[in-house]
GUMIZA-99143 format. One line per field, with one value per residue (C-alpha): residue number from 1; residue in one letter; chain; x, y, z. Coordinates in nm, 4 decimals, padded with zeros to 6 digits. Example, Ala and Ser with C-alpha at 12.3 -4.5 7.8 and 13.67 -1.06 7.14 Angstrom:
2
n: 1; 2
res: A; S
chain: A; A
east: 01.2300; 01.3670
north: -00.4500; -00.1060
up: 00.7800; 00.7140
//
This chain:
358
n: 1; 2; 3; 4; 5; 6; 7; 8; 9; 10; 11; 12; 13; 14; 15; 16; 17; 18; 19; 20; 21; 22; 23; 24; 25; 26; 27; 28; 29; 30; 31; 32; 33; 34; 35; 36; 37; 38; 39; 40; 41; 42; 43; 44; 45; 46; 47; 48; 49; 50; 51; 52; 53; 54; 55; 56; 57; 58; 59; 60; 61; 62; 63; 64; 65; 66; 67; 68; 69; 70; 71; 72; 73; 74; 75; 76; 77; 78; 79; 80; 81; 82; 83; 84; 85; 86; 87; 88; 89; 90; 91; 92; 93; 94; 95; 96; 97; 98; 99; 100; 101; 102; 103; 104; 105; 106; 107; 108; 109; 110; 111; 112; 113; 114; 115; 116; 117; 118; 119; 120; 121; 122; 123; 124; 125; 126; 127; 128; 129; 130; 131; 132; 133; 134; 135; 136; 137; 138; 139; 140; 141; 142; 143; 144; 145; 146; 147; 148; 149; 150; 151; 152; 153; 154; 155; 156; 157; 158; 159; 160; 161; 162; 163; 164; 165; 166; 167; 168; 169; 170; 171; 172; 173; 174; 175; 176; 177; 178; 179; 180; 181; 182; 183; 184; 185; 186; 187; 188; 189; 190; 191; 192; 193; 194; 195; 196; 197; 198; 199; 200; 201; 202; 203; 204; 205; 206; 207; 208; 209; 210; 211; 212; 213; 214; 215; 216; 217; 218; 219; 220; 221; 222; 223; 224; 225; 226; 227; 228; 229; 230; 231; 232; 233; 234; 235; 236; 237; 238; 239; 240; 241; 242; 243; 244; 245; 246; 247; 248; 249; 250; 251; 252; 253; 254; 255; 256; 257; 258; 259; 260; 261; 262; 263; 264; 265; 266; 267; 268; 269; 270; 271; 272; 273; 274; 275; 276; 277; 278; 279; 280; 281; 282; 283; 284; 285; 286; 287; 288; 289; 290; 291; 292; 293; 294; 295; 296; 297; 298; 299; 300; 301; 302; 303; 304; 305; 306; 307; 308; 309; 310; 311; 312; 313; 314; 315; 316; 317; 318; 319; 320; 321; 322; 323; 324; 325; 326; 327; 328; 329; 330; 331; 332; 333; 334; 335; 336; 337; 338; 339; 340; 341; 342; 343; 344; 345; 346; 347; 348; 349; 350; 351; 352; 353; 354; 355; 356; 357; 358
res: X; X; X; X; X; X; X; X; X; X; X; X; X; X; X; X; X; X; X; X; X; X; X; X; X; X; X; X; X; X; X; X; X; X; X; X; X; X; X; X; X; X; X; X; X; X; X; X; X; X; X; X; X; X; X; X; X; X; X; X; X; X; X; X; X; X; X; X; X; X; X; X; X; X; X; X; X; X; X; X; X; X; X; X; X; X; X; X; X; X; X; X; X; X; X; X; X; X; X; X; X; X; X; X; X; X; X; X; X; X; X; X; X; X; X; X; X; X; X; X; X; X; X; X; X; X; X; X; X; X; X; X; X; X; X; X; X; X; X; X; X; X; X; X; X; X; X; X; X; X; X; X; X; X; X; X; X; X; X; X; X; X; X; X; X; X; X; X; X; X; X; X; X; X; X; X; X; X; X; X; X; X; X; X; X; X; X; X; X; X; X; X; X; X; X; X; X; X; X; X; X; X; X; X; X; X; X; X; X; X; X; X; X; X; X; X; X; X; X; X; X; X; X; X; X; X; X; X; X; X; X; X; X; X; X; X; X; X; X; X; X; X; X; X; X; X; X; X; X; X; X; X; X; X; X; X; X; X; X; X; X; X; X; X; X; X; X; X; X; X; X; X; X; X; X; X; X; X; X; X; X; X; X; X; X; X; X; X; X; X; X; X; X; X; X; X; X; X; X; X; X; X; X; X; X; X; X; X; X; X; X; X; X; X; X; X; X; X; X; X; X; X; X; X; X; X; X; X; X; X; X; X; X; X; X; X; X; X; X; X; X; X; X; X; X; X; X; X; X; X; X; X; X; X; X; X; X; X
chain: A; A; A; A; A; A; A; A; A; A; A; A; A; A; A; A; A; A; A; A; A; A; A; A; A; A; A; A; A; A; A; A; A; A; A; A; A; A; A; A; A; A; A; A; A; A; A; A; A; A; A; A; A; A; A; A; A; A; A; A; A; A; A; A; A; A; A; A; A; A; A; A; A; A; A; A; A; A; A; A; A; A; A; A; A; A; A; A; A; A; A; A; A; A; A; A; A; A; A; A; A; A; A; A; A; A; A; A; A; A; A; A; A; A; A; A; A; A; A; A; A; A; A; A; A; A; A; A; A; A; A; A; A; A; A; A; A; A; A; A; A; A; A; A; A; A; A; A; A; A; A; A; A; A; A; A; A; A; A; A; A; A; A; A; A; A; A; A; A; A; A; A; A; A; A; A; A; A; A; A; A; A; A; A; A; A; A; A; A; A; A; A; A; A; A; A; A; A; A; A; A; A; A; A; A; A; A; A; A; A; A; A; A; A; A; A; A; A; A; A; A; A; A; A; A; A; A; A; A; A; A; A; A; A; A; A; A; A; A; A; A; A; A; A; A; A; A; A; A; A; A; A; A; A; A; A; A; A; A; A; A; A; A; A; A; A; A; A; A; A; A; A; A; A; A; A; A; A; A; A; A; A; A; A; A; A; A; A; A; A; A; A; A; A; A; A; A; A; A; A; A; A; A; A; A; A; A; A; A; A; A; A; A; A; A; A; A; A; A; A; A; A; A; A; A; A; A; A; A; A; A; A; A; A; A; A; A; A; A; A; A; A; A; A; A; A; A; A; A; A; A; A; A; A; A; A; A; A
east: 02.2109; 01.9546; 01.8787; 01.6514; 01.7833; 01.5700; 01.7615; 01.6653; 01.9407; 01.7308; 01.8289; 02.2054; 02.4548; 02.2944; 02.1896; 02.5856; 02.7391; 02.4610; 02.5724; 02.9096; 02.7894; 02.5752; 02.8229; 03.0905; 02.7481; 02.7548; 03.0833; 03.0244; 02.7700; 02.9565; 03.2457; 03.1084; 02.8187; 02.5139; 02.2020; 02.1687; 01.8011; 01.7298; 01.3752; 01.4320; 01.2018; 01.1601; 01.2711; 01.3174; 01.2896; 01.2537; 00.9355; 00.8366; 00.8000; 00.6287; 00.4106; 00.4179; 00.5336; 00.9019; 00.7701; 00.5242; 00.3009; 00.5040; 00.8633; 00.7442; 00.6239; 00.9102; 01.1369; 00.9117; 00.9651; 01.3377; 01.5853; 01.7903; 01.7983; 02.0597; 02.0109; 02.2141; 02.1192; 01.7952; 01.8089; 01.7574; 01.8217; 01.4328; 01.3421; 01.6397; 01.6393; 01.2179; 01.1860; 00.7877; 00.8097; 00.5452; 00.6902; 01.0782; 01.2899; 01.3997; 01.0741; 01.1130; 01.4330; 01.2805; 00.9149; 01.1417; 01.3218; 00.9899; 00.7959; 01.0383; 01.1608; 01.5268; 01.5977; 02.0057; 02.1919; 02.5455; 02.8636; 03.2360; 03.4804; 03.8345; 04.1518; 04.2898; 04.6868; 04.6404; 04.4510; 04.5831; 04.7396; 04.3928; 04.2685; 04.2106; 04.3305; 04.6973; 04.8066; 04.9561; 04.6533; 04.4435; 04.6468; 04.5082; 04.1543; 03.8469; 03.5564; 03.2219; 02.8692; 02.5487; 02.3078; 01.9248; 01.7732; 01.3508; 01.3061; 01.3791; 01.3631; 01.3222; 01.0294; 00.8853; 00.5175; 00.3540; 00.5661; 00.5004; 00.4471; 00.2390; -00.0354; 00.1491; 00.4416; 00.6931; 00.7524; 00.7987; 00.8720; 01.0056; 00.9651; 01.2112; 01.0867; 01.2787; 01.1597; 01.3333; 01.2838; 01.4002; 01.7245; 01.7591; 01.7492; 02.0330; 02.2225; 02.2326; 02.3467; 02.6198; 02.7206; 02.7563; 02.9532; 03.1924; 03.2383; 03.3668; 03.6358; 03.7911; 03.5442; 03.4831; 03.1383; 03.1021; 02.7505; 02.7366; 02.4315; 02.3579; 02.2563; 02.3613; 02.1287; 01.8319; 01.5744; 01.5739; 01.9747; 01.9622; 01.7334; 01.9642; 02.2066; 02.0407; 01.9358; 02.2384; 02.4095; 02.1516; 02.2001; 02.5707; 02.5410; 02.4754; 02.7303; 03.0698; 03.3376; 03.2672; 03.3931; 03.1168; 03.2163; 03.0200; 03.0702; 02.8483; 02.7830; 03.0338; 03.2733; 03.3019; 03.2600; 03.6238; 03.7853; 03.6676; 03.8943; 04.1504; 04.2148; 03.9930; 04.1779; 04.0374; 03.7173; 03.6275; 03.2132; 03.0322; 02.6225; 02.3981; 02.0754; 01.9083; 02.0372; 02.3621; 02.4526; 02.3708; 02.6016; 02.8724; 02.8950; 02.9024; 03.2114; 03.3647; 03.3198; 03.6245; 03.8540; 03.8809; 03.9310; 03.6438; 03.2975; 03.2740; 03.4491; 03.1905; 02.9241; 02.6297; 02.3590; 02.0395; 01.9424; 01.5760; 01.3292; 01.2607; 01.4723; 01.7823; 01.8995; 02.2814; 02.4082; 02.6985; 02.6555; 02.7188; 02.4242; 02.2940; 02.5607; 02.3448; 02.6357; 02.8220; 02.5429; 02.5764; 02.9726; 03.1063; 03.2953; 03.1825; 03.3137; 03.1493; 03.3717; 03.1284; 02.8713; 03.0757; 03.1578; 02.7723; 02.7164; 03.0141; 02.8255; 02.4837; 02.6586; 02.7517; 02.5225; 02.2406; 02.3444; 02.6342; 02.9090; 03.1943; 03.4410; 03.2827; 03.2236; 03.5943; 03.6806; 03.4788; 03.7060; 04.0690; 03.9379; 03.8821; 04.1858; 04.4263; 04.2370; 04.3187; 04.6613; 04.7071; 04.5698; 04.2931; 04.0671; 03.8294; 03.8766; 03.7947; 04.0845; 04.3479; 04.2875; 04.5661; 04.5539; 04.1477; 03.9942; 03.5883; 03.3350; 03.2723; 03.6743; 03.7055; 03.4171; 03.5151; 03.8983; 03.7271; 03.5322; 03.8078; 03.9733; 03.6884; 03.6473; 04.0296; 03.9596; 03.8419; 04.1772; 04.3205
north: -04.8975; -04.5729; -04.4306; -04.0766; -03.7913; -03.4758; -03.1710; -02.8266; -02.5924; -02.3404; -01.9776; -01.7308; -01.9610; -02.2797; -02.3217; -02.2594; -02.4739; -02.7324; -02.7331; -02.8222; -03.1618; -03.2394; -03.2324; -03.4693; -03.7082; -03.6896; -03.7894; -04.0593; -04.2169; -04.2067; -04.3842; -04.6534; -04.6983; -04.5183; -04.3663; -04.0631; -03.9391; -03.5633; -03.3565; -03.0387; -02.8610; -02.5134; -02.5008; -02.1731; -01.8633; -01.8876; -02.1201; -01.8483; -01.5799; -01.8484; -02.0132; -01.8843; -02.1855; -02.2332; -02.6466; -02.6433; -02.9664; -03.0202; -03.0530; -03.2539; -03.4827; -03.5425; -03.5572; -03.8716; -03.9655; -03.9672; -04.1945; -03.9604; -03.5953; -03.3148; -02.9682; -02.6416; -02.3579; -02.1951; -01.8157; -01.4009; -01.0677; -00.9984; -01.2292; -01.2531; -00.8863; -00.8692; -00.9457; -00.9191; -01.1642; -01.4127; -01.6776; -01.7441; -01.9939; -02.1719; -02.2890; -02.5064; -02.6708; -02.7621; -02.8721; -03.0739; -03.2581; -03.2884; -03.4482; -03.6416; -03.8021; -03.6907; -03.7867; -03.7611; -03.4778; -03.6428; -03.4288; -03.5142; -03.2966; -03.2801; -03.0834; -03.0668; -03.0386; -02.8062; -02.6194; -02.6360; -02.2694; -02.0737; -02.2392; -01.9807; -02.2602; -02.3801; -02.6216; -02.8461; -02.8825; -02.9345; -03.1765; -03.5425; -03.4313; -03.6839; -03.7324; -03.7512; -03.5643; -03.8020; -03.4784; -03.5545; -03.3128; -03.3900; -03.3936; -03.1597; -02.7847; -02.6481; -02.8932; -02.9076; -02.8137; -02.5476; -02.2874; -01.9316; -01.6017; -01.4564; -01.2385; -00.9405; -01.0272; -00.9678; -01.3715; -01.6102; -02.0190; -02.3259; -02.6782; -02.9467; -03.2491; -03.6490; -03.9792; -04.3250; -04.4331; -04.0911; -04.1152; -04.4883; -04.4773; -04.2219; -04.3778; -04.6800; -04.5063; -04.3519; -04.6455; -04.8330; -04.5861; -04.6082; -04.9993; -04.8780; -04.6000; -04.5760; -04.7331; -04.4172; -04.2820; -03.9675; -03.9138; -03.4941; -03.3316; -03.1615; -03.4065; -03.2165; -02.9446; -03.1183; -03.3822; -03.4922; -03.4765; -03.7387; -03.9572; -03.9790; -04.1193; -04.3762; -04.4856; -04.4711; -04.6733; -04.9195; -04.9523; -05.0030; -05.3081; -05.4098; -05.3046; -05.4624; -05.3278; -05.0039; -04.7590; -04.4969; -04.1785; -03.9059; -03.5060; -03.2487; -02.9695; -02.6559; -02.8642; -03.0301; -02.6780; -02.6100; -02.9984; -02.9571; -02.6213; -02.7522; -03.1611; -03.2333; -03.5515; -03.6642; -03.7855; -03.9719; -04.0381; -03.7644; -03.8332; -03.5177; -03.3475; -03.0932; -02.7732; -02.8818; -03.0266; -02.7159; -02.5234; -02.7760; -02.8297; -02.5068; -02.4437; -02.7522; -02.6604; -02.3382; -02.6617; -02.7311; -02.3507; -02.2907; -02.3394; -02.4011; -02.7472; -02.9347; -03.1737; -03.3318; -03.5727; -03.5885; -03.9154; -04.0116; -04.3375; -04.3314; -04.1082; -03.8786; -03.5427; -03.4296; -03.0591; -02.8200; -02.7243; -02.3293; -02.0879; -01.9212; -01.6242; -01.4138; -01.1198; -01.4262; -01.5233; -01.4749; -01.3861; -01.7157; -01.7380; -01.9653; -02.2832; -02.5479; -02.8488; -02.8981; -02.9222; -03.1855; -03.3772; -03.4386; -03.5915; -03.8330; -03.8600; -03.8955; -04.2204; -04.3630; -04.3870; -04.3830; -04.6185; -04.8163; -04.6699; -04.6868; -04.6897; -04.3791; -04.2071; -04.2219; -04.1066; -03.7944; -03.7500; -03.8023; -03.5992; -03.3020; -03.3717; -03.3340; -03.0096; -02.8935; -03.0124; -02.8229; -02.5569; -02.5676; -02.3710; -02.0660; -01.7140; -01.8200; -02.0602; -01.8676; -01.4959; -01.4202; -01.7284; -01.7950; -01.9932; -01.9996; -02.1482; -02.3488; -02.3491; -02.5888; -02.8015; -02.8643; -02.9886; -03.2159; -03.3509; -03.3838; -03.6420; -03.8555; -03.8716; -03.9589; -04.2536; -04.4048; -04.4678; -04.6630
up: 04.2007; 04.1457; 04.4427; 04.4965; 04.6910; 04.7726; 04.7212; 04.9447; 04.8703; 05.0321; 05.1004; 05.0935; 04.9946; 04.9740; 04.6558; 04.5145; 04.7785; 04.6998; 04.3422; 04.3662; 04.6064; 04.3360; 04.0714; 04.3498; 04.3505; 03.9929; 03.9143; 04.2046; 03.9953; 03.6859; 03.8287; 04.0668; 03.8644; 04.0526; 03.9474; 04.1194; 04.0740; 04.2148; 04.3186; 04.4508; 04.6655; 04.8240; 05.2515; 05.4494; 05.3211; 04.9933; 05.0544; 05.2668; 05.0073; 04.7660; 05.0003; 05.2989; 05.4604; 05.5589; 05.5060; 05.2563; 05.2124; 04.8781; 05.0365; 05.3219; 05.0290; 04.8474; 05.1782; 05.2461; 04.9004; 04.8746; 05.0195; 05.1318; 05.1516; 05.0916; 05.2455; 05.2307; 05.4444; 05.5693; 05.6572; 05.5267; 05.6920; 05.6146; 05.8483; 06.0756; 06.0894; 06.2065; 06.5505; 06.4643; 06.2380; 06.2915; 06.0470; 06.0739; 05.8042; 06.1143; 06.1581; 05.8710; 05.9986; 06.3331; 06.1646; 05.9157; 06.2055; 06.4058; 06.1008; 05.9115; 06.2455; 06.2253; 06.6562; 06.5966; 06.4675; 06.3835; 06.3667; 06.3085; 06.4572; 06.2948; 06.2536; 05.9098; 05.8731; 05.5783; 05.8131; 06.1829; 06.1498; 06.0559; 06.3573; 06.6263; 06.8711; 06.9552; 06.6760; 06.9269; 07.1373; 06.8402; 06.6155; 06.5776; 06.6877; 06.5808; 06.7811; 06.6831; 06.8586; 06.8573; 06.9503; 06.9912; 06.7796; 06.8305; 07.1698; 07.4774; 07.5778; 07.1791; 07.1152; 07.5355; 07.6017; 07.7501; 07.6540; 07.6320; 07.7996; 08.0804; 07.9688; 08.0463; 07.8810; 08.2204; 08.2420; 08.0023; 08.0235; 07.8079; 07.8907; 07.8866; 07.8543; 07.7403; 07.7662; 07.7771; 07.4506; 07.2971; 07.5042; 07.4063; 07.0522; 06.9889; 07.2627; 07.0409; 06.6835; 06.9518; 07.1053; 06.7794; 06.5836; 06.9064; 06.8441; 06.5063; 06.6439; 06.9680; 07.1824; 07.4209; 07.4567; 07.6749; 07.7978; 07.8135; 08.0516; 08.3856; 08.6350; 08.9715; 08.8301; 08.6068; 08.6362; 08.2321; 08.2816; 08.5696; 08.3354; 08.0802; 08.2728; 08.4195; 08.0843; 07.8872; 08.2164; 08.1705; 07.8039; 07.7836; 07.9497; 07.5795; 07.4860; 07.6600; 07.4353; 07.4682; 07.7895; 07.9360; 08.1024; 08.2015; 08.1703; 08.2920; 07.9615; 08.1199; 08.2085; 07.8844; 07.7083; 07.8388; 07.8196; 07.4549; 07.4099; 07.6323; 07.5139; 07.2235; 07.1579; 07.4730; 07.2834; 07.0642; 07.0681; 07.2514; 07.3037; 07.4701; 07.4305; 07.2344; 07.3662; 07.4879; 07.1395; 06.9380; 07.1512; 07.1770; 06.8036; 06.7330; 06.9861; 06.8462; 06.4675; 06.5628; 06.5941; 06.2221; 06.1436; 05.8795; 05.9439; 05.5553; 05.5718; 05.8500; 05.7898; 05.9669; 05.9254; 06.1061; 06.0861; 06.0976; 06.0901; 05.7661; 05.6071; 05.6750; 05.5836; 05.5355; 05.5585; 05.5986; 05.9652; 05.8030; 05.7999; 05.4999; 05.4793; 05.2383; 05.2549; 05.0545; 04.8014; 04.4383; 04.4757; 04.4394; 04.7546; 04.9899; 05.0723; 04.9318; 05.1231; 05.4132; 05.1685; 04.9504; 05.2852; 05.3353; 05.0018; 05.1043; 05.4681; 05.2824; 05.0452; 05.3842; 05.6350; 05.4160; 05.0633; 05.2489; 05.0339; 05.1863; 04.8480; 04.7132; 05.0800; 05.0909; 04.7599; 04.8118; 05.1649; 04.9749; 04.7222; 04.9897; 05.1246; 04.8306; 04.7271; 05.0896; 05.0405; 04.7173; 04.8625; 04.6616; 04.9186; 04.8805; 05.0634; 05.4314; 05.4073; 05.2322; 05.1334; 04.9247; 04.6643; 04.7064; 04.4189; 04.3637; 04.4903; 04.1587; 04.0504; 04.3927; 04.3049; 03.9876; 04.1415; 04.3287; 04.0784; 03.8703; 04.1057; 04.1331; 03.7927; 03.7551; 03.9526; 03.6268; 03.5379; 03.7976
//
């Protein structure tokens, strides 16, 4: 099977962490079979400084192009760092989602045994943890119009803004990739408070009427904040908005005790895009540090949801996991016996390729 993936490693630490997912993907192919085809293309920053677009024309192109794409990390102190700034590299990420279509940011949430005592939380309250955020990621109070400032700069205002069929249609990827856990779905808003909130819940408890398997319960966003601290193993599919995603995966991402190790997919119409939820770290570029599993657990997302390969998506997981168990782990996981950001790649390559022999 050949299949083409677009590869924006983008800016900091993307580009090594990208590397080693590519060389997982690689082995992947080798072993099941697979043609993996790649284009690479410039995103954030470092389209920035050669184009002056953080989306060029180009990228957009070959995004459209691709099957599938993989992404590392968008981000400099140059631009982080300029408040005047009139172009930002996050401008890139949110005209990606907007143009490629990508409505559902998807996010797994999970301890790790090897891991459960660099976790800033209580190992017993955090063992057995596995839920899942559906997050809409196109729609809402980043992407609302008007928005802007007064003429004299003393007020300024955002819109947020949702409709029924943007609520519906990552409702459904939620509710379906409940029928395949635990069969919970937790609707997360602010309906005492907000207008769009109270609209999502009359949708979603209109549209799990389709859906008779599956169990519906409803949380408003602060008080889920602290359940999600206090009994993560209370969920198990979690579906919100825009804003209160981004902040809830981000809380949730402490759980697993490294940043480095999460993935995400933001799934689109057409096509979808996979990423370690990490930003671009550029104090950690070029020293061959950074963890390179969340990036490696995207290509394994990536063979899933978007090729159907379940086999290899799992090989790619066991293949984390016995590197974690060996404690086969870069700095942010364990200081005093820290391997490289290549040295772990290549261990997890290595067992895929293994899996020739059995």
């Amino acid at each position: 099977m050949k299949k083409h993936i677009a590869v924006l490693s983008g800016d900091g630490i993307g580009p090594e962490v990208t590397a080693q997912a590519l060389k997982v993907l690689k082995a992947v192919g080798e072993v099941y079979g697979h043609e993996f085809a790649y284009k690479e293309a410039l995103v954030g920053a470092c389209a920035i400084d050669a184009t002056g677009n953080p989306f060029p024309e180009e990228t957009e192109q070959v995004c459209q192009q691709a099957d599938a794409i993989l992404f590392g990390a968008i981000g400099h102190p140059k631009y982080d760092n300029d408040p005047k700034a009139k172009v930002r590299p996050e401008q890139g990420l949110l005209a990606m989602r907007k143009k490629l279509g990508l409505f559902s940011n998807v996010r797994p949430v999970k301890s790790y045994k090897a891991l459960l005592p660099i976790s800033p939380l209580k190992e017993e309250i955090i063992d057995g943890t596995d839920f899942v955020v559906f997050r809409e990621l196109t729609g809402g109070i980043y992407f609302g119009q008007p928005r802007g400032r007064s003429e004299d700069g003393k007020n300024a205002f955002d819109t947020c803004a949702y409709s029924t069929d943007e609520i519906t249609r990552v409702s459904r990827l939620a509710f379906e990739a409940a029928q395949n856990r635990r069969k919970k779905v937790t609707l997360v808003d602010k309906a005492n408070v907000l207008a769009t909130s109270r609209l999502w819940r009359e949708t979603v408890k209109e549209l799990v009427s389709e859906y008779p398997d599956v169990e519906l319960d409803f949380m408003f966003v602060d008080n889920a904040a602290m359940k999600i601290i206090q009994n993560p193993r209370d969920f198990d599919v979690v579906l919100t908005e825009n804003m209160f995603g981004d902040i809830i995966t981000d809380e949730a991402s402490v759980i697993s005790g490294s940043l480095g190790m999460l993935p995400s997919a933001s799934i689109g119409l057409n096509q979808s895009l996979y990423e370690p939820i990490h930003g671009s770290y550029p104090q950690a570029a070029g020293k061959n540090i950074a963890n390179p599993f969340g990036a490696i657990l995207s290509a394994a997302m990536l063979l899933e949801y978007s090729f159907g390969m379940i086999e290899e998506s799992k090989a790619i997981n066991d293949a984390v996991m016995q590197a974690m168990d060996e404690g086969f782990v870069t700095e942010d996981i364990n200081k005093d016996q820290a391997k490289g950001t290549e040295e772990v790649g290549d261990h997890v390559t290595e067992y895929i390729k293994q899996l020739t022999t059995v």
